[in-house]
N, C-alpha and C positions, 0 to 999 in steps of 0.2 A: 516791811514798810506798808503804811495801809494811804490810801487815797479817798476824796468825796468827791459825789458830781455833786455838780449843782444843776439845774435841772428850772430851767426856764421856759413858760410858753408865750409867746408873740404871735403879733400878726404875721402875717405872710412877706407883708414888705419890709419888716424889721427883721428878720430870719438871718439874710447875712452878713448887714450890717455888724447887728449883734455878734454872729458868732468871729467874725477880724476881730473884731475890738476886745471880746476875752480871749482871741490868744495872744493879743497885741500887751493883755493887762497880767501875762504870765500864765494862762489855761494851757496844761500840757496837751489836750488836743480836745475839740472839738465837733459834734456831730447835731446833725438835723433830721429831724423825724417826726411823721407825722402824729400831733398830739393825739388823734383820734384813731391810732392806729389800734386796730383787732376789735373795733365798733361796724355798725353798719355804713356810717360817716367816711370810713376808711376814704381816701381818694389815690390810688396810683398811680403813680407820674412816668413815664417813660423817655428814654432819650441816648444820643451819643453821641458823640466826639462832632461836632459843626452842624449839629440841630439846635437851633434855638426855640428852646420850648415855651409857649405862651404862658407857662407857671415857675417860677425858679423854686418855690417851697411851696405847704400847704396854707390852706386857707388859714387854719392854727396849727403851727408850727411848733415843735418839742425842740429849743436846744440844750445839749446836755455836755459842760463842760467840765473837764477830768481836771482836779488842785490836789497840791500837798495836800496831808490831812490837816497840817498847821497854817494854811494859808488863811489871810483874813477876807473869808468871804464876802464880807459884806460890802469891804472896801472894792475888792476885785469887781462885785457887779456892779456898783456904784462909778468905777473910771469907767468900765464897758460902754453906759448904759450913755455918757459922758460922750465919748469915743463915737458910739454909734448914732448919736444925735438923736437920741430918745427922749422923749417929752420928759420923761421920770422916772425914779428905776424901777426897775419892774420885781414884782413881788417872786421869790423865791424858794426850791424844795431844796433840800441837802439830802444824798444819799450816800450810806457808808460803803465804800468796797475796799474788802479786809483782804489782806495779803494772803493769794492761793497757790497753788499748784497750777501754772497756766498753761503749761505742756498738756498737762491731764485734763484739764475743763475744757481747752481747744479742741483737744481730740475727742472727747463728752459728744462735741457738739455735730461730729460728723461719722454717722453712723452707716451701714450697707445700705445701698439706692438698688431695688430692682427695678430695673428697666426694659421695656416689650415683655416677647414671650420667658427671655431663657438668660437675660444678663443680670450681672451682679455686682456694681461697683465696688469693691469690699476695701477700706483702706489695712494698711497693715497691721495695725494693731489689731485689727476687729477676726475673728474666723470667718468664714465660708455658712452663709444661712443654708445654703443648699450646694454642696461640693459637687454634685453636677451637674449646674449651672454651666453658663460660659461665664466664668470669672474673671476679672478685671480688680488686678490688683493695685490701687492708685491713691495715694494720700494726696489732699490739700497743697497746693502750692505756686510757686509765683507766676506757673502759667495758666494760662484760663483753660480751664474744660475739667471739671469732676462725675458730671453728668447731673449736675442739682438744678442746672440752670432749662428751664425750657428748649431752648433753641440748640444747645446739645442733645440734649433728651429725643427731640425731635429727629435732629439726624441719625443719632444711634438706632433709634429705632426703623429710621428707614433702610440704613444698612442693614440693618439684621434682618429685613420680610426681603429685601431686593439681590444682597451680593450674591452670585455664584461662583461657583468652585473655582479658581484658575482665575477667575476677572484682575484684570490689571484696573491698581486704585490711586490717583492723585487725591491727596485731602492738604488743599491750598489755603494757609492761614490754622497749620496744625494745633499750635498752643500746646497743650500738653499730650499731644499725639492720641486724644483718646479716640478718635475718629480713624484714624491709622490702625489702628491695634484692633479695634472692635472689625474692620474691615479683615484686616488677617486672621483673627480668630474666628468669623464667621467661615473663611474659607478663601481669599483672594489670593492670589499670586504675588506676584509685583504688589508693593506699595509704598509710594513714595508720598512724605509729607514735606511739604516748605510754609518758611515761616520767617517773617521780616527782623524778627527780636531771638538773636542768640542765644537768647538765655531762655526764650521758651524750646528752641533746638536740646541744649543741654537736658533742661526736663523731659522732654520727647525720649531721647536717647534713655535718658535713666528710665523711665518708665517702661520703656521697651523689653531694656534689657534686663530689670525684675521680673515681666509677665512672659521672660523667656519665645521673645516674637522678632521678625529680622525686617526692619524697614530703612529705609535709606531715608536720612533728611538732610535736609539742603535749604541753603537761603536762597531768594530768589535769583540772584545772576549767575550762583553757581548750577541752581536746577535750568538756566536756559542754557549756561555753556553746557552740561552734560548731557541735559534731553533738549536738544534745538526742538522746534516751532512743530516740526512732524513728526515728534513724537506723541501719540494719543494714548489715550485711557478708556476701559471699558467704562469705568464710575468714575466721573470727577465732583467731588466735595468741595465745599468752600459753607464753610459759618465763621462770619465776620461781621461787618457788619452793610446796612442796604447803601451808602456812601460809596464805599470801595468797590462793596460786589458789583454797583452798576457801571463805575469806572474801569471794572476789568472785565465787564461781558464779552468786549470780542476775543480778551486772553481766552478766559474759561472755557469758551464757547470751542475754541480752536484746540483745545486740548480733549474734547471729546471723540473715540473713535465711533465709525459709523456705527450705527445700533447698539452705542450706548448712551451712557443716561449722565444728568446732570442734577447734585442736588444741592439746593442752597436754603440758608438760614441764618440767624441774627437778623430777622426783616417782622417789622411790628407788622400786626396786618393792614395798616392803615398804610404804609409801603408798598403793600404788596404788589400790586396795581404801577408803579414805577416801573419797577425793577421787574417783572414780568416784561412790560415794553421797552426795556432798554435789550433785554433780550430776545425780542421778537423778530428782531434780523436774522439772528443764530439757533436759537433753538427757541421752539412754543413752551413754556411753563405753565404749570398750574398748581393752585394750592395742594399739595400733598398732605397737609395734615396741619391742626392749629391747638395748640396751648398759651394759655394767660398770656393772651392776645397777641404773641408770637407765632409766627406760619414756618411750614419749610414749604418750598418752592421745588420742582421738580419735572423736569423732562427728558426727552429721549430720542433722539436723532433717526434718523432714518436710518436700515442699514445700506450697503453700498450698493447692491443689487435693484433695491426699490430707489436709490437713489439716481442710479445711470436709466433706471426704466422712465422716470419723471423727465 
């Protein structure tokens, strides 16, 4: 079976309009993008869950909506255009996409990530670019973290310059345990990941147990009944996002052991500045490292000795 987009550009304020109104006109799904994307025009938009960002699309907007191949397009953008209360219809591309192999093209699309000095994301189908690496064997999947994204990248590489041998690891808002796993294979002891969503638990677990690594994961009211309030962590992790993290600074903050460290991420650097002083009761922060305008945030508690001498 083969499908076409249709392939529409609008202004900015017509963006989503438009796009309700062709899945409302039968468009199997709908997406928005920027028309001037991989020009110098490009604009980046940034955002999550209870930010309301002063731009919902770009200035010109690409929407690109997936039909049968026998759909009557012209009818479809024409109820849309109807639907979305547009002056007129808007002039339209049609693009063929011919029935593929979409196990194979998916997998095309996600190739080995090295990352720092000595990691190597490698999903499974792919070999080992450098078998001794610290390899990380991790496919695509429903929980977040492959390491493509900045703000993992960023933690991963702070674990791997920072963990030592033995250090006990909390990584709070696991996802796909890759921050778990890269902390045990750099050399941690203890490492325990929680995570609010079951089914990223599940993923954690498989992924674990493919890269042959022993972490215990937990949602969160079973990691407080197991590890009450005193219990600490040499390294405690958290990339989620600056909402949450600033909401749980006096958790996070309480789960560090004396002389060790705390590091966070999923925070824009236009954030960063917040969420630094929401933890400035508990522990001092500072920019630890910045990619495509994502920071990690990082600090490190006194140990108890400089702390009974204060």
């Amino acid at each position: 079976m083969s499908w076409t987009e249709i392939v529409v550009e609008v202004a900015r304020d017509q963006a989503e309009s438009l796009s309700d109104a062709l899945m409302e006109a039968g468009a199997l799904s709908v997406s928005v993008e920027d028309a001037d994307l991989g020009t110098d025009a490009e604009q980046p938009l940034f955002g999550e869950p209870g930010m309301v960002l002063e731009r919902a699309a770009w200035e010109r907007s690409r929407v690109v909506a997936l039909v049968d191949e026998g759909s009557d397009h012209a009818a479809l953008v024409a109820a849309a255009a109807e639907a979305g209360n547009l002056d007129a219809v808007p002039a339209y591309q049609l693009r063929s996409v011919a029935e593929q192999d979409w196990v194979r093209l998916t997998q095309s699309q996600f190739e080995p990530i090295h990352i720092g000095k000595n990691i190597w994301v490698v999903p499974s189908w792919h070999d080992a670019p450098d078998p001794q690496a610290l390899i990380l064997e991790l496919d695509p999947g429903l929980a977040f973290g492959t390491g493509s994204h900045p703000t993992t990248r960023l933690c991963m590489e702070w674990l791997e310059a920072n963990i030592k041998a033995g250090q006990s690891v909390l990584d709070y808002g696991c996802g796909s345990g890759i921050l778990a796993l890269i902390a045990k294979k750099v050399g941690a002891g203890v490492v325990i990941g929680v995570d609010i969503d079951p089914q990223a638990l599940q993923s954690a677990e498989f992924n674990t147990a493919r890269n042959h690594c022993e972490v215990e994961y937990l949602l969160p009211d079973d990691f407080a009944r197991l590890h009450p309030a005193g219990t600490r962590f040499n390294v405690v992790a958290a990339n989620i996002l600056s909402g949450p993290l600033m909401l749980m600074a006096p958790m996070l903050a309480s789960r560090v052991a004396p002389g060790g460290a705390l590091v966070l991420s999923g925070v824009l650097a236009a954030q960063a500045e917040s969420v630094i002083a929401s933890y400035a009761p508990y522990i001092a922060l500072t920019v630890a490292d910045q990619l495509d305008g994502w920071v990690a945030l990082s600090g490190k508690l006194p140990d108890a000795d400089m702390a009974a001498a204060a």
